[in-house]
C-alpha positions as CSV (number, residue, x, y, z in Angstrom):
1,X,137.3,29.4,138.5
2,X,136.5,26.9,135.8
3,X,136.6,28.1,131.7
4,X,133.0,29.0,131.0
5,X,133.8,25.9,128.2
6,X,132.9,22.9,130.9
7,X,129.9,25.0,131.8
8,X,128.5,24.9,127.8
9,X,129.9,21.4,127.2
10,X,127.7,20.0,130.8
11,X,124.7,22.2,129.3
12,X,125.2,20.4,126.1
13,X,125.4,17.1,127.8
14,X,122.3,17.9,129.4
15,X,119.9,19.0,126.7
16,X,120.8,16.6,124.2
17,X,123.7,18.1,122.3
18,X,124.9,21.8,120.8
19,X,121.7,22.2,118.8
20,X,119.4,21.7,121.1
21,X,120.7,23.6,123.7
22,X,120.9,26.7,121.0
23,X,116.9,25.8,120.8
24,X,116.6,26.9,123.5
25,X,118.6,30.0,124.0
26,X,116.9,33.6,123.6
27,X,118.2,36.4,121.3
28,X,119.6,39.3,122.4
29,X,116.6,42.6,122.7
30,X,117.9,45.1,120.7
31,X,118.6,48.4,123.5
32,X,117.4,50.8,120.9
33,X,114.0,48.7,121.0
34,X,114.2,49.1,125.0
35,X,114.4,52.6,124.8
36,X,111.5,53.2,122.6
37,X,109.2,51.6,125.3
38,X,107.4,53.8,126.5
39,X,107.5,54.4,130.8
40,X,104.1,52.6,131.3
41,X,105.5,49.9,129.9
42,X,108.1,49.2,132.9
43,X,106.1,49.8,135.2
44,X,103.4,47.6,134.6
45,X,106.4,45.0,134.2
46,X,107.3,45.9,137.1
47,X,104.3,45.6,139.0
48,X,103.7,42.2,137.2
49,X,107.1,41.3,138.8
50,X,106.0,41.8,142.1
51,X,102.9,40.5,142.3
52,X,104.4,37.5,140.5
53,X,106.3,37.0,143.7
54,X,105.2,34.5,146.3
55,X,102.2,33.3,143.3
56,X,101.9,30.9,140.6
57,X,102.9,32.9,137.7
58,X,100.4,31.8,135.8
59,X,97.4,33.0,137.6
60,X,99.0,36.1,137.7
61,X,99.3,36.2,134.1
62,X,96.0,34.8,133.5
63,X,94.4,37.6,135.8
64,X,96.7,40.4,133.6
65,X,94.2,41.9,131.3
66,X,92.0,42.6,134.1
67,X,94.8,44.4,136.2
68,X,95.6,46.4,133.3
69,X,91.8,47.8,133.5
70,X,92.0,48.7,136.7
71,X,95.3,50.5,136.6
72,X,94.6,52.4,133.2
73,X,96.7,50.5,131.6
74,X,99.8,51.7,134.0
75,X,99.6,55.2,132.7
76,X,101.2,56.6,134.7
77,X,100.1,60.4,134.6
78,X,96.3,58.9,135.6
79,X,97.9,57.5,138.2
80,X,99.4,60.0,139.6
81,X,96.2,62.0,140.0
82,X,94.6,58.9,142.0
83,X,92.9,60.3,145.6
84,X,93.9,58.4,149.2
85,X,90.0,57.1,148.9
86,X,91.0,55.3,144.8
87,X,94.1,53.7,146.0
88,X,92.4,51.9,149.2
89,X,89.1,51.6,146.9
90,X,91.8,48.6,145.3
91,X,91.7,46.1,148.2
92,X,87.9,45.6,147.4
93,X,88.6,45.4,143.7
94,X,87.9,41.9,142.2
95,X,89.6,43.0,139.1
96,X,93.0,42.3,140.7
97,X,95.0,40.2,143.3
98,X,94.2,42.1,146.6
99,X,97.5,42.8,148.3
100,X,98.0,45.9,150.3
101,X,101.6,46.0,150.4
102,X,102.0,45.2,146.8
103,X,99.4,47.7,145.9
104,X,101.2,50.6,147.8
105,X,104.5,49.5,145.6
106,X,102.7,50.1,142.6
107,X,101.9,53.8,144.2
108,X,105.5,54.0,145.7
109,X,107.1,52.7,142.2
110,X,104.8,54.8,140.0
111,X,107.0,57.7,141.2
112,X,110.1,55.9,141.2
113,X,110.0,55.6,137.4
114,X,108.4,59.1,137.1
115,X,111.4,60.5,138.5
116,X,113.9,57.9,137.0
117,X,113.1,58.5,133.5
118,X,112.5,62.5,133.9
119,X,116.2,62.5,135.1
120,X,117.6,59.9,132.1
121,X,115.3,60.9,129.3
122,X,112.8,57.9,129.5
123,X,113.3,54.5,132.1
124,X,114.2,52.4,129.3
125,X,117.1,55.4,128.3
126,X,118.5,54.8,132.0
127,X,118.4,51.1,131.8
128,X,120.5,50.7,128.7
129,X,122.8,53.3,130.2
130,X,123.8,51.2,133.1
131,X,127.1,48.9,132.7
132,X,126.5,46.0,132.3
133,X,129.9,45.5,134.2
134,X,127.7,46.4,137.6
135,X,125.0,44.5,137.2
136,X,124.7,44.1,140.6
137,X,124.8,48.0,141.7
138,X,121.8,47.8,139.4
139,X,119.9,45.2,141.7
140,X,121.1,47.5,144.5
141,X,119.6,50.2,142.8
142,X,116.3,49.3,142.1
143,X,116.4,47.6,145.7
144,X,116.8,51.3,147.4
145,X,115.0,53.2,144.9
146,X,112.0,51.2,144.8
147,X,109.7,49.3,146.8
148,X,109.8,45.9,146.8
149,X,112.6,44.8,144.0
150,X,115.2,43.5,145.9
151,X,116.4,39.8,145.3
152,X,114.9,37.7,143.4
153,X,111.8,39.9,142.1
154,X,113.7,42.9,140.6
155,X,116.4,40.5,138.7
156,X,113.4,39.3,136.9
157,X,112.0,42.6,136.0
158,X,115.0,43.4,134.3
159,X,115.1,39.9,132.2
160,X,111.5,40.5,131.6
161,X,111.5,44.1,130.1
162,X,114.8,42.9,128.3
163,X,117.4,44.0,129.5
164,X,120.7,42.0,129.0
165,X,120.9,41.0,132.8
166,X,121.1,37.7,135.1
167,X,119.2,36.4,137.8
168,X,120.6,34.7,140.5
169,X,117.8,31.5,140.4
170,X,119.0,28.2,143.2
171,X,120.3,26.9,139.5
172,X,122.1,29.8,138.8
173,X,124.3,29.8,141.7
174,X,124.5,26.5,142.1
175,X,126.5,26.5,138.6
176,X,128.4,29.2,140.4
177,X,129.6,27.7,143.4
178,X,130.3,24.3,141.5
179,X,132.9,26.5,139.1
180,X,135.0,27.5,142.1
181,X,133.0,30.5,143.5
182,X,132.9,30.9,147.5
183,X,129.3,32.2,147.7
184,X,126.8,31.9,150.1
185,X,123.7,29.6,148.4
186,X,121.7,32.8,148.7
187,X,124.1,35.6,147.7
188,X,123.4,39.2,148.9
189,X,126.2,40.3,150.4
190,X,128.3,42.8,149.1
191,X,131.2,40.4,148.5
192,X,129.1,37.5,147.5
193,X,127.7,39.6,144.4
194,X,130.8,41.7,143.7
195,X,132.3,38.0,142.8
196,X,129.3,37.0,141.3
197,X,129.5,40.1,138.8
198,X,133.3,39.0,138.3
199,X,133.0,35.7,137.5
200,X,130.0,37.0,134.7
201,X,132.0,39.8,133.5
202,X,135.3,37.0,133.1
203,X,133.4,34.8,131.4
204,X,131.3,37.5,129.0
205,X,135.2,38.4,127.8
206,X,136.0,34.7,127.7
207,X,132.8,33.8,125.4
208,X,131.4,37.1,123.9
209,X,128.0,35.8,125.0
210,X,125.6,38.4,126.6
211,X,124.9,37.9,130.0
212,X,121.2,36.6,129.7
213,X,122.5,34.0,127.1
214,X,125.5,33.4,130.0
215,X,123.2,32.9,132.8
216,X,120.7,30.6,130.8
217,X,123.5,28.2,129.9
218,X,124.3,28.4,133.5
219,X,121.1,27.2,134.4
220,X,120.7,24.8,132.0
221,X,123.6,23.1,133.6
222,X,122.5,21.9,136.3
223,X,119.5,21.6,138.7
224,X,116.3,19.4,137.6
225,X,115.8,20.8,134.2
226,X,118.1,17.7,132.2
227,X,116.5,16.7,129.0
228,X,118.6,13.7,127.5
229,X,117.9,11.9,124.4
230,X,118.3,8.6,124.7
């Protein structure tokens, strides 16, 4: 597998030199921060996640402070107290994008962290707990656990809220398989992501870089996304 070096110096190349590619970089969240939030908080990420999914992000972000009204603001205790009648009272709701199935993961993942975070002393609490050396039994996790976080959409959540994760974007893996990795192009196997976690968790020890900051770099080296002075 190459040095995580050629990977930085191609990202480099790419975005118009050291500095510039540091531009762009995001800083590490601090996990005390993370478990301050409070559970509402990762849920309504969460949910913003997956209805994200299969949309233009923006119109779902657009459309946010109206969701927020409709769900109390993800409380999650207000919530829980919903009748059969509120949650199908949604799919006539204007106030929100009207999609059954991603509706009933809101109600199936209200629970989920519920339960989570009265088991670990808060969701963000079990979040930072988790190695960062299993990543991918984390995506597993959430995948099982929950309702509709697997792939993709549940990889984002955890970038999102700010937890020091990856996500395996086309760009992402790409950069993996041109390093040396023999992974499908859509990796979900069991073997595909226990080298994918290897290859991060080498190249964390080789760089010291956390592995959002790892994956980014990755990203930024290849794919559509060059910016080159000329």
């Amino acid at each position: 597998m190459d040095s995580f070096k050629y990977i930085t110096e191609r990202a480099e190349q790419r975005k118009g030199g050291k500095q510039a590619l540091l531009s762009l970089l995001p800083e590490a969240v601090d996990p005390s921060a993370l478990v301050e939030k409070p559970d509402s908080f990762f849920l309504e990420e969460m949910t913003r996640s997956i209805f994200q999914s299969g949309f233009v992000w923006r119109v779902i972000n657009t459309k946010w402070p109206t969701f927020r009204e409709a769900f109390f603001d993800f409380d999650i205790s207000r919530l829980m107290r919903l009748s059969e009648d509120d949650w199908n009272n949604y799919m006539q709701d204007t106030r929100i994008v009207r999609h059954r199935q991603k509706i009933q993961a809101l109600r199936h993942n209200l629970w989920f962290v519920n339960e989570t975070a009265g088991l670990n002393g808060g969701f963000g609490q079990f979040l930072v707990a988790w190695p960062k050396t299993d990543l991918v039994g984390l995506f597993h996790y959430l995948k099982i656990k929950g309702s509709r976080l697997g792939g993709n959409t549940g990889q984002y959540f955890l970038q999102h809220v700010g937890v020091d994760s990856f996500a395996l974007t086309g760009d992402v893996v790409l950069c993996l398989k041109l390093a040396g990795l023999d992974i499908s192009d859509r990796p979900s196997s069991q073997k595909d992501l226990k080298l994918v976690q290897q290859a991060f968790n080498e190249w964390h020890e080789e760089t010291g870089f956390n592995y959002y900051r790892l994956s980014m770099i990755m990203a930024y080296s290849v794919g559509d996304n060059k910016v080159h002075a000329d």
